[in-house]
N, C-alpha and C positions, 0 to 999 in steps of 0.2 A: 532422337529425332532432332530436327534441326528447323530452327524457326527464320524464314526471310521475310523484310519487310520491303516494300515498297512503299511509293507515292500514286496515287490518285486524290484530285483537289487536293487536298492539302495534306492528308495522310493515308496509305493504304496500304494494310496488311494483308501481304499472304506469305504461308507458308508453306515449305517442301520438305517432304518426308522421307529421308533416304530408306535404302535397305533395311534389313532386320536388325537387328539388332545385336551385338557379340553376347554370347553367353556369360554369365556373372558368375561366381565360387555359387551361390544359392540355386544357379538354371533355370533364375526366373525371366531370362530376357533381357534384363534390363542393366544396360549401360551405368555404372556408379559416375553416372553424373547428368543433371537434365539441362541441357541447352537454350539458350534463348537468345530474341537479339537485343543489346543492350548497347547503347552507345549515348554517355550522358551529357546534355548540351554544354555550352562555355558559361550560361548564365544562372547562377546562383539561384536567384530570385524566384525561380519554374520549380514548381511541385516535383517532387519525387517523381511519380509515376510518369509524368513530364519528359524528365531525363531515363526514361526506356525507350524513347522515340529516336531513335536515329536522328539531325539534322541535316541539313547538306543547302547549297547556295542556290542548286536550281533545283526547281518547282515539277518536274516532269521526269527525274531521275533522279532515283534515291537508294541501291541497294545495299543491305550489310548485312552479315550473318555473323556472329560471334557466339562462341559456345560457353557457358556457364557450368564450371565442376562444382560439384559438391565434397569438400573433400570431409574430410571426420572432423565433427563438432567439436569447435574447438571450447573449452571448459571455462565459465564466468568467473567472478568473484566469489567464493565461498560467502553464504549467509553464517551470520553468527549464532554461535547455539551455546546452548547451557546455560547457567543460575547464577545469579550475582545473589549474592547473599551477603545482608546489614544486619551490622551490629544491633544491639538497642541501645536506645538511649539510656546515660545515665538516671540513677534514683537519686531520689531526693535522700540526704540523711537523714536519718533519725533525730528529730529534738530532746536535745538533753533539758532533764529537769535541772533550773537555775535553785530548788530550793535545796539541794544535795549541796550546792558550795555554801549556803549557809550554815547548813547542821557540820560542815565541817569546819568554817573557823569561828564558829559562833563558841565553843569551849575556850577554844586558847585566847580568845579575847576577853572570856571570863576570869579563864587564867588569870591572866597577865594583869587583870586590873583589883583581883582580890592581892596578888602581891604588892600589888604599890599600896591599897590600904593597910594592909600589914604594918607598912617601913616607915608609913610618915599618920602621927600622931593627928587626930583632930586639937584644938585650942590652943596648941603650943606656938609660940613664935610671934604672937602678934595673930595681925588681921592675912599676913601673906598666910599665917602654918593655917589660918582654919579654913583659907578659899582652898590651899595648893592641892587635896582632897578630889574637892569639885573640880579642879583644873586637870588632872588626873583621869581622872575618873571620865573626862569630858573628853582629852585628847584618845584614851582606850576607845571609847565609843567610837569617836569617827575614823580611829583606825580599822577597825572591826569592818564598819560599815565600806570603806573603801577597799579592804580585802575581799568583801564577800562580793561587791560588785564592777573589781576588774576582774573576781573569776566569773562572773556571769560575761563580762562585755569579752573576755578572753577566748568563750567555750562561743561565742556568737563570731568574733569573726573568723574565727578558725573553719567554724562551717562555711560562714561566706568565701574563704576562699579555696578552700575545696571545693565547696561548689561550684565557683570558678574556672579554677584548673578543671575539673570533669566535662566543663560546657565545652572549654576553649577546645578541647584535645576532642571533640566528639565533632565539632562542628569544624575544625582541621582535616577530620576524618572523612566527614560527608561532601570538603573540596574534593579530597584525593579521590574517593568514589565517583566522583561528576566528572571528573577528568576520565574514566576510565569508560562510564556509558554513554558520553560523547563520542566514543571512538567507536563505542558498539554503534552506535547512531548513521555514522560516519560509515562501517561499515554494511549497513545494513540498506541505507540509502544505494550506495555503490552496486550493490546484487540484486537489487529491486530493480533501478533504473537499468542495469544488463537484460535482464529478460524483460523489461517492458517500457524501453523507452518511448517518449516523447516523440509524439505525433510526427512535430514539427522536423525534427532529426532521423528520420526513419531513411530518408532519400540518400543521406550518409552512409547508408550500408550495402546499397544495392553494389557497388563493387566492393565488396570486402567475402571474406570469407564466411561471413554471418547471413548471408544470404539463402534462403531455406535452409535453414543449418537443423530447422526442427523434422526427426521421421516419426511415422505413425508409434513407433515402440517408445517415444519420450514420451516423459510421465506428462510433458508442459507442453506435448501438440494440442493445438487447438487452447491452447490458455491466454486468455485475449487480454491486453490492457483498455480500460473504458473511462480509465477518470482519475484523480488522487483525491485523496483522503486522509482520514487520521486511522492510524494502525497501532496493533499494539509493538512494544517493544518487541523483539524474536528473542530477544535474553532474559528469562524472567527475574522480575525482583524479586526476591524471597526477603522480608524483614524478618528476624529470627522471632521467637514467641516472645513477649515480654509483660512484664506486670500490669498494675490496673494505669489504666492512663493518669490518677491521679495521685498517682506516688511517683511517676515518671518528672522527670525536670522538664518545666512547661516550654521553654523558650527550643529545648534540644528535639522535644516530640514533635511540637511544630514545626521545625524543620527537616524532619525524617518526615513526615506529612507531605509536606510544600516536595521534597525532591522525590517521593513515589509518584505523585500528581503531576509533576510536572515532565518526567521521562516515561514512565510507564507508555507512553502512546508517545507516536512520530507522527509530527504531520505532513501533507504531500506528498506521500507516497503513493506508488501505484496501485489503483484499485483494479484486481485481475477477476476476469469472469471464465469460467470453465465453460466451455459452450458446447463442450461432449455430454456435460450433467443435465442440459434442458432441449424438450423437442421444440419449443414454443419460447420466443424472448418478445413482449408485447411491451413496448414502448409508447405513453404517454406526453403528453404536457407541450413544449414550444416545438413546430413543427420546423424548422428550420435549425432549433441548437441539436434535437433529433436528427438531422438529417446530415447535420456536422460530426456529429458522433458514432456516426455509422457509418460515416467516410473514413474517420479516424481508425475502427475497428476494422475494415475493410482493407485498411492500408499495414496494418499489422499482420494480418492473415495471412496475404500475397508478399510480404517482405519473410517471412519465417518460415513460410510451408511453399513447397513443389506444388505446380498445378497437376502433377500426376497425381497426387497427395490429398489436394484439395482444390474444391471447385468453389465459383462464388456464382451465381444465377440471380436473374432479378425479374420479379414482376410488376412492373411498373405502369401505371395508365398512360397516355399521350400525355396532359397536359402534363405530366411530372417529370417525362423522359429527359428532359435539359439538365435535370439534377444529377441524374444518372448515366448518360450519355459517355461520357467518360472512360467507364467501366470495359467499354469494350475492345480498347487498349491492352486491357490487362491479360494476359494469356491463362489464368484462370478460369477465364470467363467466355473462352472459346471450347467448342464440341471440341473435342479431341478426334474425328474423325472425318464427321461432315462437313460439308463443303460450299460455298455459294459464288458470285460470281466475284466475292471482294473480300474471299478468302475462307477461313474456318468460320461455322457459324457463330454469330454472337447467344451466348443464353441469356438474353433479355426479351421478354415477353411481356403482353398486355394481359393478360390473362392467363388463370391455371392451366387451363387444356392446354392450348400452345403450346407452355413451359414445359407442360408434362411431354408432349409431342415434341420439343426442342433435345431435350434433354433425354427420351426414349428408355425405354425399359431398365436401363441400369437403373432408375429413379425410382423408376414406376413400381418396379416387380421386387422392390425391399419390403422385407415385413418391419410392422411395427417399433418403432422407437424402442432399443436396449440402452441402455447409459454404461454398460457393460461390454458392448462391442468395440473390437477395436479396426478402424477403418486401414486401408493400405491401398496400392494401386489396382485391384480388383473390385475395391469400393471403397473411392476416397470421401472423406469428409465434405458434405456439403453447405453450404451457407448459400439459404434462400430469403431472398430482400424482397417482401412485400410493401408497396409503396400505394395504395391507388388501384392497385391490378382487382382486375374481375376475380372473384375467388366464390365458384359455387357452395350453396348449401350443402355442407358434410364432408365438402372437400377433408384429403386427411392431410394438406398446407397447414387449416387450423385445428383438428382434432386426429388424435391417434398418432401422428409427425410418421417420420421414417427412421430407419435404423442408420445412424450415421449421418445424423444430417439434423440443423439445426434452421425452424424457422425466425427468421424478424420480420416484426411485424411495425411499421411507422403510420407515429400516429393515431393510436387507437381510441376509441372513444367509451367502449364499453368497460366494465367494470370485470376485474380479475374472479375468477369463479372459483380459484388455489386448485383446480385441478393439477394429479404428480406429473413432476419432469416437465413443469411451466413455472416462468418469472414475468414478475410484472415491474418494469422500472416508471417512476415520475421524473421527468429529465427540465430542469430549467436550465435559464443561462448558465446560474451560477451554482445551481442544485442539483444533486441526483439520490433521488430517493428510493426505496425498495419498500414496495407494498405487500403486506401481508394481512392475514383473516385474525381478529379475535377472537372468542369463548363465541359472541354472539352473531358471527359471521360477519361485520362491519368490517371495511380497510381501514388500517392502521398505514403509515409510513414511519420508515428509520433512516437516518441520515447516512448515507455515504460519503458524498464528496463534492466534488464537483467534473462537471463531466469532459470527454476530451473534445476536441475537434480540428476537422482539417478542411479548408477552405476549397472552393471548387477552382480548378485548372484557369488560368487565365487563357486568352491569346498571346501568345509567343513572339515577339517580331523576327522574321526571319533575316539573317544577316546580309549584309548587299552585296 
């Protein structure tokens, strides 16, 4: 198919649908490659979705048609795998008993001072022969004693510097290790930000090859990025088994400590939400950083997935539709069939019924929510944004969901009830939390991250 835009006021879509379509190797119809029109402004500063709009100098004529291939996924960054494995730290030696260098020159000092009594007479000689005895006998002693305690000060710093050498060569070790899970770090950053970049960078890709690069048979369709966070490492650290922490040398364990603590988790990295896993995503807390972060999600969906693939729907009240208004730019977000007088119809609705009547039996006539099903262009993936919208009692918007299709809900006020294949997030500026039920049914929250967002389209000035 082939999408044309025009102008009316200031921007007017429509589209023309040629012939059928050539036959595929599979004979499902369909063309390998889906078309759109895409022509991205001169000015930087315009929102992605912004630069899908065609420009042009006059106001009253505007046509382009440009066709968009999809050619074969092209292949990211490998994430890192497998097991770093650490030494242990050195032990402490064993303390030698200092009283063993005693008992061993304690004899020969015996020795050596019964031969000098031997050889020199008491009384003889005057007052020198009867001191020279005690003079003797006085220097043996403090020989004795100066033997027996350079072998104790001998056998002390021989451990100290063993033990030494074992620090310095361990914690030598634990540089060269940091150098090596920096890189894992390094790469692991690199293959995260591939499948889930930055909000803000997404407008970057609409002409590049990564443009719906995701089909229904990837494992990562429909894997959304919502926010960064702290992750654990993807290469585990395995410290090897080692003795009791208190025969370990203290200064080496704490630092095998301090470097598991301190790598084992990366921070900022992307926090991914599988939105095939939940029929129900009920978003709490600042209605407005919610309302930036489902722009953000919104904008990720339509940059990686085909709107044959997938759809984006909103039901939105009046007063809220400014927020959303937008949306209807996106060629996701158009019937795929139906028609009005300013083109395909927009699937944005005030109300269930409507939507359900916008959006027609394909919606309607899915049974129940599987987490199991895999969506395709028969029944692609849906993403329904309730904002404000009327949603009657037992609607199955919010109980029972559909198969292939995920609701958001903004803004909710009531309390998560943990019914399966539903999440409940707490979204602050700078928080995003995930609530869960205790033993006693009470919410609990655990920390995520913090959440993403993308600002609403400004006005454009048009060139002169």
């Amino acid at each position: 198919m082939t999408f044309r835009k025009t102008l009316a006021r200031r921007y007017l879509c429509s589209f023309e649908r040629p012939g059928p379509a050539p036959e595929t190797e599979s004979g499902s119809g369909v063309p390998p490659f889906e078309p759109v029109g895409i022509t991205p402004g001169r000015s930087a500063r315009r929102p992605w979705f912004e630069n899908l709009l065609t420009r042009g100098k006059r106001r009253d004529t505007l046509i382009s048609t440009i066709l968009v291939r999809r050619p074969a996924r092209r292949p990211g960054p490998e994430p890192p795998e497998g097991e770093l494995s650490l030494q242990e730290p050195p032990v402490l030696p064993e303390q030698e008993n200092s009283i063993s260098g005693v008992f061993m020159y304690l004899p020969m000092a015996l020795s050596s001072l019964a031969m000098v009594m031997m050889f020199i007479r008491p009384g003889g000689g005057g007052a020198l022969g009867t001191a020279m005895p005690f003079i003797a006998g006085g220097m043996m002693l403090v020989g004795a004693v100066a033997m027996v305690g350079g072998q104790i000060l001998r056998v002390r710093i021989e451990r100290s510097r063993r033990l030494s050498g074992d620090r310095r060569d361990y914690l030598r070790y634990l540089g060269q290790m940091r150098g090596r899970v920096r890189e894992v770090v390094v790469a692991q950053r690199e293959a995260r930000a591939w499948n889930g970049p930055d909000p803000d960078a997404l407008w970057s890709l609409v002409r590049t090859s990564r443009l719906w690069e995701r089909r229904g048979a990837h494992d990562d369709f429909a894997e959304i990025r919502i926010g960064v966070g702290e992750q654990p490492l993807q290469t585990r650290i395995a410290p090897l088994s080692t003795k009791p922490v208190e025969d370990l040398e203290p200064l080496c364990a704490h630092a095998l400590r301090r470097f598991i603590n301190a790598y084992g988790t990366v921070a900022d990295l992307p926090v991914s939400l599988y939105l095939r896993g939940f029929a129900h995503l009920g978003l709490r807390g600042e209605t407005e950083t919610i309302r930036a972060m489902v722009r953000a999600l919104v904008g990720q969906v339509t940059v990686f997935h085909a709107p044959d693939e997938l759809r984006v729907v909103a039901c939105v009240n009046d007063e809220r539709m400014a927020d959303w208004e937008w949306m209807k730019w996106l060629p996701h977000c158009m019937h795929p069939a139906e028609r009005d007088g300013a083109g395909p119809v927009r699937l944005i609705a005030s109300d269930a019924i409507e939507l359900e009547r916008l959006v027609g039996p394909e919606l309607a006539d899915r049974p129940p929510f599987d987490p199991q099903a895999v969506p395709g262009r028969d029944e692609p993936f849906t993403v329904i944004i309730v904002d404000g919208g009327s949603v009657p009692q037992g609607s199955r918007l919010l109980s029972g969901g559909f198969r292939n299709a995920i609701v958001i809900e903004v803004g909710i006020e009531r309390m998560w009830d943990g019914a399966p294949h539903t999440l409940s997030l707490r979204v602050e500026k700078d928080s995003m939390e995930m609530c869960e039920l205790d033993r006693s049914g009470r919410e609990s929250f655990s920390h995520l991250g913090r959440p993403d967002s993308l600002d609403l389209p400004g006005p454009a000035p048009w060139p002169a």
